[in-house]
C-alpha positions, 0 to 999 in steps of 0.5 A: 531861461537858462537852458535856452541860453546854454543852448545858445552857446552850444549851437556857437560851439558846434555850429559854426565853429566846429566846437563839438560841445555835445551835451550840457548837463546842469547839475547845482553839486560843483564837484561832479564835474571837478572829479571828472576832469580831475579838478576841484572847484571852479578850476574846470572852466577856469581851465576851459577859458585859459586853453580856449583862444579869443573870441572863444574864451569870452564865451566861456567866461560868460558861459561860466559866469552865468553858471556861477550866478545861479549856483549851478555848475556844468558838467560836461560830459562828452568834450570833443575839442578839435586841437585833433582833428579826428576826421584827418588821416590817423597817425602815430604820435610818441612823446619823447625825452630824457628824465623829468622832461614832464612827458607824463604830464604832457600825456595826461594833457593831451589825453584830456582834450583828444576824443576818448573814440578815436584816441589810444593813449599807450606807454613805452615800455608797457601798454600790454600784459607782458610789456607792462611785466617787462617794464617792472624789470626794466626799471627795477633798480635791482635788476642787473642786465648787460645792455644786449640784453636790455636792448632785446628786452626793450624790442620784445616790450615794442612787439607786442605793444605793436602787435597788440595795441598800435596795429590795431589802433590805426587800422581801426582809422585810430590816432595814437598816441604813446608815451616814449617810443623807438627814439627813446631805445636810440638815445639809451640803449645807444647813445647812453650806454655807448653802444654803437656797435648795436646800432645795426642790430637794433635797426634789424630789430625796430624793422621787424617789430614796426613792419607797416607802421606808418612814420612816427610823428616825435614830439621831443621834449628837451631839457638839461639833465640836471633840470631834469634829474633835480625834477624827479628828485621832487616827484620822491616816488623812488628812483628807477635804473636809469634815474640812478645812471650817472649825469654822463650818461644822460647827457648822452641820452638828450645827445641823441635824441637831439641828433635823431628826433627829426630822423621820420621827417615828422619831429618837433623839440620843444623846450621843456624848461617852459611851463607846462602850459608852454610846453602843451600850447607847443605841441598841441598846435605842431600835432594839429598842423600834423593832421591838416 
């Protein structure tokens, strides 16, 4: 009866709405599902219901009070939700923002949502060997580097992160979807290291290292440095060389990130004061109308 019934609410899913709900498990231990979504409990679908609008969400508050009645829990185990539509012309997505704009956060979102076939989720610096190798200097509080050299040491990182990861990605018919990108060496190594002599040079640079790249669609998350700095003060997971930089200069940062994130034609600034909730809601709708 049971089984029928879930059918039932699969065909909705599927069928008529497009809700890709491919294959329905039921299983009477509750944590196997927690443990693949990285909740605990009945928290899964609590998160299923919240994301999901009307009517759509009163299926799935039905679909889990029936599965709680019977001491049963559902564990899914292909989601394909449609906020991506991946059957759109696959683009290239990059979360931007100052420190503590809760990018990490957004990314591992939007991670849970997209089609692990047909989504790459990268970092910025890093992504591959030698970028994640480059990234530890970078960020490495004793590291002493003058901004030039930062500056070259950022473009190696984006080349082979290109070359190695997003190139491919996207002629593979891909989305992509990176945690900082070119914005992100604009607003430091620029704006906040007041280098604009640099400029010209980083334009000659960001060209070669993102030749055929189609345009970067930014989602910017923007916040006050002092939100954000008081943020990572409360993550207590050690402070990194920018971190460290005074307020000035990240005032700076969020300065030109807000002066360039529309630069592509493809750009959003979503106010990350909001709840995460907020912030995601936001951006997953933008990213959507992007792919129409």
């Amino acid at each position: 009866m049971i089984k029928d019934w879930l059918r039932g609410v699969q065909d909705f899913f599927q069928g008529r709405n497009g809700w890709p709900l491919r294959r329905v498990v039921l299983t009477p231990r509750r944590g196997d599902f927690g443990q693949l979504v990285g909740c605990k409990g009945h928290e899964p679908l609590l998160w299923l219901v919240s994301e999901l609008s009307s009517p759509k969400a009163r299926y799935a508050e039905l679909l889990w009070k029936a599965i709680n009645d019977r001491v049963l829990h559902c564990l899914l185990e292909t989601v394909h939700f449609p906020w991506i539509n991946q059957e759109d012309t696959p683009m290239f997505v990059a979360i931007e923002g100052g420190e503590g704009a809760g990018k990490d956060l957004l990314t591992e979102r939007l991670r849970r949502v997209c089609n692990p076939s047909t989504t790459v989720f990268t970092r910025e610096p890093g992504g591959t060997p030698t970028g994640e190798k480059l990234r530890a200097v970078l960020l490495d509080p004793e590291t002493d580097m003058g901004a030039e050299e930062e500056l070259l040491v950022f473009i190696a990182a984006r080349t082979a992160l290109v070359r190695q990861v997003i190139r491919p990605a996207l002629a593979e018919g891909k989305t992509v979807i990176s945690n900082r990108f070119a914005l992100s060496t604009l607003a430091y190594q620029i704006y906040g290291r007041e280098r604009n002599d640099l400029l010209e040079f980083l334009r000659q640079l960001s060209e070669r290292a993102t030749a055929g790249l189609p345009p970067v669609h930014y989602v910017l998350l923007d916040v006050p440095p002092e939100i954000g700095l008081r943020r990572v003060k409360q993550r207590n997971d050690g402070e990194t060389r920018f971190d460290a930089e005074k307020q000035a200069f990240h005032e700076r940062v969020r300065a030109g990130y807000l002066q360039h994130y529309m630069d592509t034609n493809y750009g959003m600034a979503i106010d990350a004061r909001q709840s995460p909730e907020e912030v995601f809601e936001q951006a997953i709708q933008r990213i959507r109308q992007w792919q129409q």
